[in-house]
N, C-alpha and C positions, 0 to 999 in steps of 0.2 A: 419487487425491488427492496432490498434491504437498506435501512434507514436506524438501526440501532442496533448496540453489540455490551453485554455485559459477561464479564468472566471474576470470576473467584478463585483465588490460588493460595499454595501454602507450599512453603520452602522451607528447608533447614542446611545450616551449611555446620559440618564438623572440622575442625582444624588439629592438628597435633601439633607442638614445640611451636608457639604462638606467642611471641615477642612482644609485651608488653610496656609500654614509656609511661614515665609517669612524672611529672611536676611536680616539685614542692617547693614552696615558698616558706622558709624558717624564720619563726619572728626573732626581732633583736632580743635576744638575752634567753633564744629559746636554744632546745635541740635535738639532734639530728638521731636517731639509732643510740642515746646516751653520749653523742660526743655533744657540749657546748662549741667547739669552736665553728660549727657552722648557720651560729647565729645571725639572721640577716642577710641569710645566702638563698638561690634560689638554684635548687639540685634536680638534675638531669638523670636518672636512672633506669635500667633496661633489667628485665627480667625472665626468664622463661615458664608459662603458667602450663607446663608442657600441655594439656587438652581442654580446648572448650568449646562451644557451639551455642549456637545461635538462632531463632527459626522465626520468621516472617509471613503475616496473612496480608493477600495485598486485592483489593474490591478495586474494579474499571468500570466506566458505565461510560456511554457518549451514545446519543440519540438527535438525530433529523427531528426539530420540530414539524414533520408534515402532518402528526396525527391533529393537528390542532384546527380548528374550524377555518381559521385565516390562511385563504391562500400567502399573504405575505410570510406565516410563521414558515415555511417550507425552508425559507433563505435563512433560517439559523439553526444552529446546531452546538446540543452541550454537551460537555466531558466533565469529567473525574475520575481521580485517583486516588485513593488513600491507602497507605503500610503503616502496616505496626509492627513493629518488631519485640520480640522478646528476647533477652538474654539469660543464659544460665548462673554466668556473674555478671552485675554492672559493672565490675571493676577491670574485668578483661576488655571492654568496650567502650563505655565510655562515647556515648554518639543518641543523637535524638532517638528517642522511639515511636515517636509519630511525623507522621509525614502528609502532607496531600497536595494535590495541584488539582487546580480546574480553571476551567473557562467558557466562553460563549465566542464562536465562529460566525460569521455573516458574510454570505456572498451573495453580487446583486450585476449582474451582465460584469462590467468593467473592474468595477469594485468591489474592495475583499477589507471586511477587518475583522479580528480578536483582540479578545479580553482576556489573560492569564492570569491565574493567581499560583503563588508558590508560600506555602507553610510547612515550618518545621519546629514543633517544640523543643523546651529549654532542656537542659543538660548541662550535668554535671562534670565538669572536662579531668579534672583532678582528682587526684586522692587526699582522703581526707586527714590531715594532720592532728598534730593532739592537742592542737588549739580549736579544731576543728575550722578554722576560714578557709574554706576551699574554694577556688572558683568554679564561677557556673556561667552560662551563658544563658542569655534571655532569648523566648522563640522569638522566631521570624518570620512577618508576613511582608512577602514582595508581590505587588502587581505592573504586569506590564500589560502593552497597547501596542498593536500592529494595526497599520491605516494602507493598502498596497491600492495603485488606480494603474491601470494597463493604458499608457497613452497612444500608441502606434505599435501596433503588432507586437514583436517580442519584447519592446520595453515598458519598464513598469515604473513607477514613480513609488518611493518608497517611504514611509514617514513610521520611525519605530521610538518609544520611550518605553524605558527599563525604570523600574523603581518610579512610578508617575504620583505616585501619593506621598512621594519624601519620607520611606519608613527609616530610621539608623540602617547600616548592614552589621554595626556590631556593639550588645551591650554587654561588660562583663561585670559581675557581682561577688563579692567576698561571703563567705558562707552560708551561700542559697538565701542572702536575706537582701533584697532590692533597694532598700533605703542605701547600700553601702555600695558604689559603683564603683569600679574602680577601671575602668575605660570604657569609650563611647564613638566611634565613628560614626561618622555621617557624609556622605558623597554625593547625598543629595539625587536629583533625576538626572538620565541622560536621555538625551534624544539626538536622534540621527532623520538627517532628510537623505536623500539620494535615487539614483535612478539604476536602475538593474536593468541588464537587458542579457540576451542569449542567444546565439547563433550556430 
């Protein structure tokens, strides 16, 4: 009986006439392309970088604790995921280049829970001005919690929380440098009860 699965891949994706956005934020008394008058303005611009590409290595692993001495370890089971990506420009993209998720499964007759985690390093979203403050975004680590108990036949009692360790969902930074934040959300955990059921 199979109880574990590992694969290794590699992707590239090419694009032609590939529309490019870019942000910039002009400081007061700065400017734009040689014009002053858009000092203090924050400019919207589209461009065509007519070819670029992209290519990705992505590792899976999830394995049945049953090799483990404890008949209890049979009832859990881990996963991961990790991408990395590589760009030919960072400027055509603009998006994390690492990535991972994992977790721990456990089922037990009635009862079912998981542990997920989700990470994505920081990035730089902008282009960089001739002041050089460009925004970045600080990584992200989210975990969540799935608790399910099967009470009568096809109904299940549900107990899920998103974000359970209160991380922000969003920090942003003026010129890759942390001390200088310049927004910060927080929404805090949610959690949902309820009952699912299928017929």
């Amino acid at each position: 009986k199979q109880v574990g699965m590992v694969s290794v891949s590699w992707s590239r994706r090419d694009m032609k006439d590939l529309i490019r956005s870019q942000t910039i934020d002009v400081p007061v008394g700065g400017e734009f392309d040689g014009d002053p008058q858009w000092g203090g303005w924050r400019l919207n611009s589209f461009d065509n970088v007519a070819k670029a590409h992209n290519s990705s290595w992505e590792f899976t692993y999830r394995q049945r604790l049953s090799f483990l001495p404890w008949d209890f370890a049979k009832n859990f089971t881990v996963w991961g995921n990790h991408t990395r990506i590589f760009c030919d420009n960072y400027e055509n993209f603009r998006r994390p280049q690492q990535s991972f998720n994992a977790g721990v499964d456990f089922r037990l007759r009635r009862f079912s829970a998981s542990w997920k985690t989700n990470y994505a390093s920081a990035y730089r979203q902008n282009a960089i001005p001739a002041n050089g403050w460009s925004g970045s975004l600080d990584e992200k680590l989210f975990h969540d919690i799935q608790l399910n108990y099967t009470i009568w036949r096809n109904y299940t009692l549900t107990l899920t929380g998103r974000n359970v360790l209160h991380s922000p969902q969003l920090i942003t930074y003026a010129g890759n440098r942390q001390d200088v934040m310049t927004r910060y959300l927080d929404i805090g955990s949610i959690w949902t009860l309820g009952v699912k059921g299928s017929f």
